[in-house]
FIKOLZA-1660 file (N, C-alpha, C; in steps of 0.1 Angstrom, whole numbers, plus 5000, padded with zeros to 4 digits):
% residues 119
   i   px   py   pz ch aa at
   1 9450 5421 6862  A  X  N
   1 9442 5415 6872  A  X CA
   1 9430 5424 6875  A  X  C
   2 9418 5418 6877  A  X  N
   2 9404 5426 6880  A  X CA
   2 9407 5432 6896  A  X  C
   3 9400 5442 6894  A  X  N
   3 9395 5443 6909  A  X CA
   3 9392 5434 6921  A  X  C
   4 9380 5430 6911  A  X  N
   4 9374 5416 6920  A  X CA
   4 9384 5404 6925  A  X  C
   5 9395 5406 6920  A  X  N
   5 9404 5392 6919  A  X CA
   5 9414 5398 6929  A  X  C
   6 9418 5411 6930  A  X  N
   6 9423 5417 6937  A  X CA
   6 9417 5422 6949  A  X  C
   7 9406 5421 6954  A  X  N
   7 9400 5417 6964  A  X CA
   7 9393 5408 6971  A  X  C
   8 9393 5397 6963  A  X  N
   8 9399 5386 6971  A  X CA
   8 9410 5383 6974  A  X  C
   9 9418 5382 6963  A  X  N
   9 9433 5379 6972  A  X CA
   9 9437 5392 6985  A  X  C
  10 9430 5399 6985  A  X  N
  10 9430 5411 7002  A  X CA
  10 9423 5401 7013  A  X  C
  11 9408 5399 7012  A  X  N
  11 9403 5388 7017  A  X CA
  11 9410 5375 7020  A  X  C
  12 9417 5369 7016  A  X  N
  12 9424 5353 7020  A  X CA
  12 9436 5359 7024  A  X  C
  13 9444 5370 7025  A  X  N
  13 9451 5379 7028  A  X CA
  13 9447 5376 7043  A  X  C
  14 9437 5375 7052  A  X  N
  14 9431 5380 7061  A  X CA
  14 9436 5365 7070  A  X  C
  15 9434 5360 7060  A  X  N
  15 9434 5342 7069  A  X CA
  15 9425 5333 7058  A  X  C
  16 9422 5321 7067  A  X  N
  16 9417 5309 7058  A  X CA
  16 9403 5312 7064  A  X  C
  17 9396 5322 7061  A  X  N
  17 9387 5330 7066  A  X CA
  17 9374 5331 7058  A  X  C
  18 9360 5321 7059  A  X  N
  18 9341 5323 7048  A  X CA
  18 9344 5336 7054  A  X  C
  19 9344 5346 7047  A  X  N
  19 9333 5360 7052  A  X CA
  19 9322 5356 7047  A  X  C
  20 9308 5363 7053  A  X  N
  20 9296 5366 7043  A  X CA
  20 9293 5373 7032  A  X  C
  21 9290 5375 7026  A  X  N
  21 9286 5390 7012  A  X CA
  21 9288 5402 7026  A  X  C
  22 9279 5397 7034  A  X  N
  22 9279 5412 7041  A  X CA
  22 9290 5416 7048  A  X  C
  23 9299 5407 7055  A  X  N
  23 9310 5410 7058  A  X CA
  23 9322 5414 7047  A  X  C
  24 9324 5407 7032  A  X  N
  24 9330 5411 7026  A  X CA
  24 9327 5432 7026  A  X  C
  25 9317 5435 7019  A  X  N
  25 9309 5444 7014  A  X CA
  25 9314 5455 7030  A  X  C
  26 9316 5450 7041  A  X  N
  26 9315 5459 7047  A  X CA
  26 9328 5459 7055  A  X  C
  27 9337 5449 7053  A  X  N
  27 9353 5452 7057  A  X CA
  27 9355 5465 7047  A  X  C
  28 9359 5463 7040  A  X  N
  28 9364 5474 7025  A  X CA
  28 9360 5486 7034  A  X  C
  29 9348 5489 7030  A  X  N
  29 9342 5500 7037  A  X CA
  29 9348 5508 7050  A  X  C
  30 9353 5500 7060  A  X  N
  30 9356 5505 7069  A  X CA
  30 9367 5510 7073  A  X  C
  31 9375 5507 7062  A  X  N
  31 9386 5515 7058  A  X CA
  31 9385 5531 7055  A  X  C
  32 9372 5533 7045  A  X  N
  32 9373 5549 7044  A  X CA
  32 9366 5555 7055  A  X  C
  33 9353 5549 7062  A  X  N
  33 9342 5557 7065  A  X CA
  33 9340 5549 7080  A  X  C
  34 9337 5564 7088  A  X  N
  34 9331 5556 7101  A  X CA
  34 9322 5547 7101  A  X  C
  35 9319 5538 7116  A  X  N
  35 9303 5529 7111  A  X CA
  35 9294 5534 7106  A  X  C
  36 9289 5549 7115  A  X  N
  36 9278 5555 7112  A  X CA
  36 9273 5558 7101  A  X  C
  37 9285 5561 7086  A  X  N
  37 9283 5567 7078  A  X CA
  37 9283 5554 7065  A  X  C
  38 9288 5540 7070  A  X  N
  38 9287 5531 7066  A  X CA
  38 9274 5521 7068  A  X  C
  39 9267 5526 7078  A  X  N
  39 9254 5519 7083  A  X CA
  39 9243 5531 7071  A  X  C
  40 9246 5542 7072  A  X  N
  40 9239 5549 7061  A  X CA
  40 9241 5547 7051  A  X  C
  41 9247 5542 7041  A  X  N
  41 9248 5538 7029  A  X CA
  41 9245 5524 7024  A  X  C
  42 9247 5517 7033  A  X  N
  42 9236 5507 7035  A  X CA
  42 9226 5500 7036  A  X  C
  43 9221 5512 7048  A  X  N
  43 9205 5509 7051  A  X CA
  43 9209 5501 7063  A  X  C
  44 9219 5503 7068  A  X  N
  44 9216 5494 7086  A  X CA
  44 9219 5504 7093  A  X  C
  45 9213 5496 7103  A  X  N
  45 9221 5504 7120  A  X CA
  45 9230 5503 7123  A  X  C
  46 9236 5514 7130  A  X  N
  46 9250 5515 7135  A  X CA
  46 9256 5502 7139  A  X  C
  47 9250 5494 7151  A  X  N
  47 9246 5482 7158  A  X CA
  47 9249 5467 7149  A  X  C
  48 9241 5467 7137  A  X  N
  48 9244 5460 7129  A  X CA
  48 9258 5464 7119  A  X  C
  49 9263 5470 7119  A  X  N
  49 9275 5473 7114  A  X CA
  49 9287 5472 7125  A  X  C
  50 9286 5473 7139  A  X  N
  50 9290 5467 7146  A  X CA
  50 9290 5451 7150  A  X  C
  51 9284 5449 7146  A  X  N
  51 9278 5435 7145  A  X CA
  51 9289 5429 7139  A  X  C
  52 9288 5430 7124  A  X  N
  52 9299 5428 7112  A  X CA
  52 9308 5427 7118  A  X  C
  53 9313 5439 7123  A  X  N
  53 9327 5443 7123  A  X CA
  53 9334 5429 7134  A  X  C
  54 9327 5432 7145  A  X  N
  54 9327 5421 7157  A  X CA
  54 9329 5408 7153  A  X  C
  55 9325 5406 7142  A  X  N
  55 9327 5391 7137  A  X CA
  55 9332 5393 7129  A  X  C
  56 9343 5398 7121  A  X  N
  56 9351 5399 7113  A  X CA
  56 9365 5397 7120  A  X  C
  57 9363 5407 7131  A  X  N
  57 9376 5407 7142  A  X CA
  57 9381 5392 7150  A  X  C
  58 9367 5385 7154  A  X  N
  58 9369 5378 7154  A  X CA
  58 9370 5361 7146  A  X  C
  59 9368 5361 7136  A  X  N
  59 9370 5355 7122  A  X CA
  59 9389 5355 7119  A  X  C
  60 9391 5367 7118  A  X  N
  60 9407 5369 7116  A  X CA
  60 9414 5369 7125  A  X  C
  61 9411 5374 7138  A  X  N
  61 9419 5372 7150  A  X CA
  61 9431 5387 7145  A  X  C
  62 9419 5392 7142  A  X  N
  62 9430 5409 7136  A  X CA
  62 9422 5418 7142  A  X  C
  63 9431 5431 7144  A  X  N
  63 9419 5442 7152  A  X CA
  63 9427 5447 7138  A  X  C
  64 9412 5463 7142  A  X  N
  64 9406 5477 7128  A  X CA
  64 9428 5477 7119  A  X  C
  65 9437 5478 7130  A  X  N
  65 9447 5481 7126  A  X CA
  65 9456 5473 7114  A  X  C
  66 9451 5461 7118  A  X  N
  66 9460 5453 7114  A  X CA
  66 9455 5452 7098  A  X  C
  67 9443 5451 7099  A  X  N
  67 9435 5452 7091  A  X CA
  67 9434 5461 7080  A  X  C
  68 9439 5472 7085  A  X  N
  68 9443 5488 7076  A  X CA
  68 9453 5482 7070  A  X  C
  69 9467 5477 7074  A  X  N
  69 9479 5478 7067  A  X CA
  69 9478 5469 7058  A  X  C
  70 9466 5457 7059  A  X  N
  70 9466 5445 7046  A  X CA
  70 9457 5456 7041  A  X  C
  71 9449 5463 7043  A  X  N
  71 9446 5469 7030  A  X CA
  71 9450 5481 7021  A  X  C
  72 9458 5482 7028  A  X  N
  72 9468 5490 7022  A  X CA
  72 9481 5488 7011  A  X  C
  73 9479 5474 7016  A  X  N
  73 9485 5468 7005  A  X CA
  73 9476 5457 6992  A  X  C
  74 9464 5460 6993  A  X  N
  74 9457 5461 6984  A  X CA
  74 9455 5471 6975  A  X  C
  75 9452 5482 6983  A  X  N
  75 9453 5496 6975  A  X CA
  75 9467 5497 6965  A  X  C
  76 9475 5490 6970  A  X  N
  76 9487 5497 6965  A  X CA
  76 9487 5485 6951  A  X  C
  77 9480 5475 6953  A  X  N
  77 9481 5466 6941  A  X CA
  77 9472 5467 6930  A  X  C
  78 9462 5474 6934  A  X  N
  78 9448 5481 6926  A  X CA
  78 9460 5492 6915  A  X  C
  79 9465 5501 6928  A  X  N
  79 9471 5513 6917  A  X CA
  79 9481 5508 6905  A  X  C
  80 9491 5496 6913  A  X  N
  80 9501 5495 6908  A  X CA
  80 9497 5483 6891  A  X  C
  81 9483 5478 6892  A  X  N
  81 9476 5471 6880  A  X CA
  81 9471 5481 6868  A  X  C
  82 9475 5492 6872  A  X  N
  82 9467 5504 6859  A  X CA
  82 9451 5506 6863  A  X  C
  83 9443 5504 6855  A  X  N
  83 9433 5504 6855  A  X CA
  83 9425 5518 6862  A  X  C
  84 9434 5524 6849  A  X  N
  84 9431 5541 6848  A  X CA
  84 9435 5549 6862  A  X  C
  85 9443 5541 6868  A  X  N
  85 9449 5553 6883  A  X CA
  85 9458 5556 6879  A  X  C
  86 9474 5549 6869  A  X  N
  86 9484 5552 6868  A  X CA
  86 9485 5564 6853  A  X  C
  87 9493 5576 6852  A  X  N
  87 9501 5574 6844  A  X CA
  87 9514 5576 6841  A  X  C
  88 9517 5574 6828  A  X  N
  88 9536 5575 6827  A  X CA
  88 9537 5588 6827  A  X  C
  89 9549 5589 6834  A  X  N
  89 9556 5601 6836  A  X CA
  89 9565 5603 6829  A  X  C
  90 9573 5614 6831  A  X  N
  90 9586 5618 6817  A  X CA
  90 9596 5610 6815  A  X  C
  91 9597 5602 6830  A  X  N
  91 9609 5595 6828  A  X CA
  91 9605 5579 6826  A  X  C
  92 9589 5575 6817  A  X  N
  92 9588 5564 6820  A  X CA
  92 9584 5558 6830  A  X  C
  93 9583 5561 6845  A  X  N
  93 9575 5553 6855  A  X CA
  93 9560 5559 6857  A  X  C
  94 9556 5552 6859  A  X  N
  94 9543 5555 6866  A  X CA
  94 9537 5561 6874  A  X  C
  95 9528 5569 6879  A  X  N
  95 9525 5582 6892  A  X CA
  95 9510 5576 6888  A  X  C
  96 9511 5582 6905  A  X  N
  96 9495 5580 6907  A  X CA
  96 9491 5594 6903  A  X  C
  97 9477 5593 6899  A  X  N
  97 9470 5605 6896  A  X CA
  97 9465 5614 6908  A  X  C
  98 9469 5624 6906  A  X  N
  98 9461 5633 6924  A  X CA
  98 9446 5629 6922  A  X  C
  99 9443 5630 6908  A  X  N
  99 9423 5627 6909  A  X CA
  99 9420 5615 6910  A  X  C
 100 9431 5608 6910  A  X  N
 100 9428 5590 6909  A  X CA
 100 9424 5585 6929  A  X  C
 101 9425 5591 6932  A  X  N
 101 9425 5588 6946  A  X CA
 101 9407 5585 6947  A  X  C
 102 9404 5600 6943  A  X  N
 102 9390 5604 6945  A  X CA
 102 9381 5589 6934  A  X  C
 103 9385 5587 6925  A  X  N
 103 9381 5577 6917  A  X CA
 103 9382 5563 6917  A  X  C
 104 9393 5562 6925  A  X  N
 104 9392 5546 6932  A  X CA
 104 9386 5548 6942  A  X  C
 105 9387 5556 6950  A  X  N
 105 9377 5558 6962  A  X CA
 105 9363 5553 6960  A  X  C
 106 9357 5560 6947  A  X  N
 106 9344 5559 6945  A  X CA
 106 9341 5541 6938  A  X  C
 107 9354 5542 6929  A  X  N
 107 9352 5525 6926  A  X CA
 107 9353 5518 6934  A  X  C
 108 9356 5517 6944  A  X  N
 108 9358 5507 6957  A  X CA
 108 9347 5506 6960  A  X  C
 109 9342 5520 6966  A  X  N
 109 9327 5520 6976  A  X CA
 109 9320 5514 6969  A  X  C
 110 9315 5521 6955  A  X  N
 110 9305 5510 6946  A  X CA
 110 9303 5496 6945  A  X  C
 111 9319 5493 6942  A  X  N
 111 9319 5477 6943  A  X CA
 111 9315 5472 6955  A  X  C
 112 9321 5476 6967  A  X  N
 112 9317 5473 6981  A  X CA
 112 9303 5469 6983  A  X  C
 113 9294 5480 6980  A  X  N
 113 9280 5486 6983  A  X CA
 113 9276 5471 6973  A  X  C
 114 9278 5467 6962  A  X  N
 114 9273 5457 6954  A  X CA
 114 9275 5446 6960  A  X  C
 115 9285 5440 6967  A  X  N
 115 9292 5430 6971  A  X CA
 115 9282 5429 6989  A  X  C
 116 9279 5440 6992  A  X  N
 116 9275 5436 7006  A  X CA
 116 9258 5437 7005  A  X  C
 117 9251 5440 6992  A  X  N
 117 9239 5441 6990  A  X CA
 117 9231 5428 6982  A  X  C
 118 9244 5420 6975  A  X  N
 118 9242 5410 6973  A  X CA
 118 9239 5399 6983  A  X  C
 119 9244 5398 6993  A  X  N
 119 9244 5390 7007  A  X CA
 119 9230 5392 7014  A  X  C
% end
């Protein structure tokens, strides 16, 4: 499964929910990073990324929390698809990589940043 497929199914995850490019692009996000640091990689104001958020919250009828634990279980479907986070261990199962953290980190944001700059 792609990424991309894998975050949408996070997104409909949420509810029978249009986000916008911008709202997609900037839920994700707000998972790693405060607004402020999320309005800078952007190019918005704090304001406008509260903006988002405000209508996302109310779009799902989910607060920041609820919101963490569905994505957390996206994270966990990213790792568990391969796509260079896993490898086999001695006994045959799979482990996450300690540097893989840092690397889906950075593949998320990227994608994110593309997905909410598209909008």
């Amino acid at each position: 499964m792609k990424f991309e497929e894998i975050y949408r199914s996070f997104l409909e995850s949420l509810g029978n929910v249009e986000f916008s490019e911008k709202e997609k692009g900037i839920i994700g996000l707000t998972m790693f990073f405060p607004n402020k640091e999320i309005s800078d990689m952007l190019g918005i104001s704090p304001n406008t990324c509260r903006y988002h958020l405000k209508n996302i919250y109310k779009k799902t009828e989910l607060d920041r929390h609820d919101i963490r634990k569905k994505y957390c279980l996206f994270l966990t479907q990213v790792i568990n698809t391969g796509n260079g986070y896993k490898r086999p261990s001695e006994k045959g199962r799979s482990t996450f990589k300690k540097s893989s953290f840092t690397k889906l980190s950075r593949d998320i944001e990227d994608y994110l940043i593309g997905v909410f700059k598209k909008g």
